[in-house]
C-alpha positions, 0 to 999 in steps of 0.5 A, spaced: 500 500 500 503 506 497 504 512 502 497 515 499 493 510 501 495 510 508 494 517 509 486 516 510 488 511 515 491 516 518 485 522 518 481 516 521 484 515 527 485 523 528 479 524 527 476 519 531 479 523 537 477 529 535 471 527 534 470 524 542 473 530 544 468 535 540 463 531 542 465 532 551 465 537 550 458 539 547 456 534 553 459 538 558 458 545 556 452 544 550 451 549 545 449 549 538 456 550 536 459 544 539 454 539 537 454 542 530 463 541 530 461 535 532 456 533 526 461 536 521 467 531 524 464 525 524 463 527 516 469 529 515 472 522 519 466 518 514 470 521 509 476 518 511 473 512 512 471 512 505 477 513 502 481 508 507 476 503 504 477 504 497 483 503 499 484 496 502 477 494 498 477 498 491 470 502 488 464 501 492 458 505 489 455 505 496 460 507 499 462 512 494 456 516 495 458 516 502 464 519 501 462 525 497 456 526 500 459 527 506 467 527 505 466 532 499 459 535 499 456 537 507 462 537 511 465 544 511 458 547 510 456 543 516 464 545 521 462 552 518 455 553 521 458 551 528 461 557 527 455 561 525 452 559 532 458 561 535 459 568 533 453 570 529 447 574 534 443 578 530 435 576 528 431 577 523 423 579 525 425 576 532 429 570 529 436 568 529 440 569 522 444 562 524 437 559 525 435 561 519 441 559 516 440 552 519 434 552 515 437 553 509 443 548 511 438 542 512 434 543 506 440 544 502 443 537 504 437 533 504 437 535 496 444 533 496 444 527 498 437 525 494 442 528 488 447 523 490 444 517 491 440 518 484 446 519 481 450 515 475 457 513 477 462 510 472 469 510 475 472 508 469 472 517 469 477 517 476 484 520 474 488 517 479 488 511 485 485 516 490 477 516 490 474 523 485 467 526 483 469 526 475 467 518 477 459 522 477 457 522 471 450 525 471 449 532 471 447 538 476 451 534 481 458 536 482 456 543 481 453 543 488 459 542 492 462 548 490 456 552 494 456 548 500 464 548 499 465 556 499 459 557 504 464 553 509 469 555 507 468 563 509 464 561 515 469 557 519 476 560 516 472 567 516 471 565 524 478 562 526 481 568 523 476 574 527 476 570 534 485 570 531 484 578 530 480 579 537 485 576 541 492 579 537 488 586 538 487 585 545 494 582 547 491 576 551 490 568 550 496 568 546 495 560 545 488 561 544 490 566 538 495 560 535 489 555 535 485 559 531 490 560 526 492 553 526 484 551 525 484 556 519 489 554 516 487 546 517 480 548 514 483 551 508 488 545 506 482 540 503 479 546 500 485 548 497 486 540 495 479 540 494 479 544 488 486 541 485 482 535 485 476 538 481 480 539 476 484 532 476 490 533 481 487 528 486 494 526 488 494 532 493 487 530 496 488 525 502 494 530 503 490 536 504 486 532 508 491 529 512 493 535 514 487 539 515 485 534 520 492 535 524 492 542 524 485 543 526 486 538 532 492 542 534 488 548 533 482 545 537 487 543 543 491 550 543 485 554 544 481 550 549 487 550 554 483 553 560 485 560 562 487 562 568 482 566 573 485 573 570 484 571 564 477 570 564 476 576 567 479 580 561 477 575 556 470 575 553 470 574 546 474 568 543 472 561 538 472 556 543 471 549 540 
């Protein structure tokens, strides 16, 4: 097995760990935003999964569409609504932007995944070893991810970095800085190998994937590490997985 068909071993068992510490956390806190971190997780390590069983077993149809549903389609838009519950307070005639935005998140995936499982697959089409979209052959399918993608993409790299910019502006919780730099680099590197994979480059996908799923987990750990009391006195406004 090549080094490539290793790393979504790798991704899964990151991700298996994140997704655990995620998801105690949402135990012991609640909020929206964890338990949506949490969902968005679990989607990326089904990604993984996927990939890890391609590599070992070759295609499955089932289990293709479960990694583009969930691996390519939904999981950056589903991270990126976590950090909408997180950060965005504003209504709309008395009802809150991030609820409404859930709303359309929701409709949007029930349509995607009606989309993907009624889809056409030739493999034949995949341009490398690693699994690729180009193996869906029926059309108005890929050009939803795109949407999902970039709505993801803004939302949660767009919030790392503004919680980054509160923390650098304030000159407090340096480490909580650094983790929310961490998270939005990690969340650009597979939407960066994302789209070298769209136009045939899928050698870099499970790379990108690798390595967003460490810098975020290391972005995660730096940015919960508990404050001192003084700290929370003066600190109010941070990304907190």
């Amino acid at each position: 097995m090549s080094l490539t068909n290793l790393m979504p071993f790798m991704s899964v068992l990151i991700m298996s760990i994140f997704v655990l510490l995620v998801l105690r956390r949402y135990a012991m806190r609640r909020g929206l935003h964890l338990l949506l971190w949490g969902i968005g997780l679990v989607m990326y390590g089904l990604g993984s999964f996927a990939e890890a069983y391609h590599a070992v077993a070759g295609f499955n149809g089932l289990v293709f569409r479960l990694w583009y549903l969930f691996g390519a389609m939904l999981v950056a838009a589903w991270l990126g609504q976590g950090t909408v519950y997180l950060l965005v307070r504003r209504q709309i005639a008395g009802v809150r932007i991030a609820h409404i935005l859930m709303v359309v998140l929701l409709l949007g995936s029930l349509y995607g995944a009606f989309k993907v499982f009624g889809a056409q697959l030739d493999p034949s089409l995949m341009p490398g070893e690693s699994l690729s979209g180009h193996a869906i052959v029926t059309p108005g399918v890929r050009i939803l991810t795109p949407f999902f993608n970039m709505y993801g993409t803004v939302m949660l790299v767009g919030g790392a970095i503004y919680s980054a910019f509160v923390f650098w502006r304030r000159r407090i919780l340096p480490h909580r800085m650094v983790g929310n730099i961490l998270i939005a680099v990690g969340a650009l590197a597979p939407a960066v190998s994302g789209t070298l994979s769209r136009i045939g480059l899928t050698e870099f996908l499970y790379l990108g994937e690798l390595l967003g799923a460490i810098l975020m987990f290391i972005g995660f750990l730096q940015a919960t590490v508990e404050a001192t009391e003084p700290q929370r006195q003066v600190s109010r406004v941070a990304q907190l997985p």
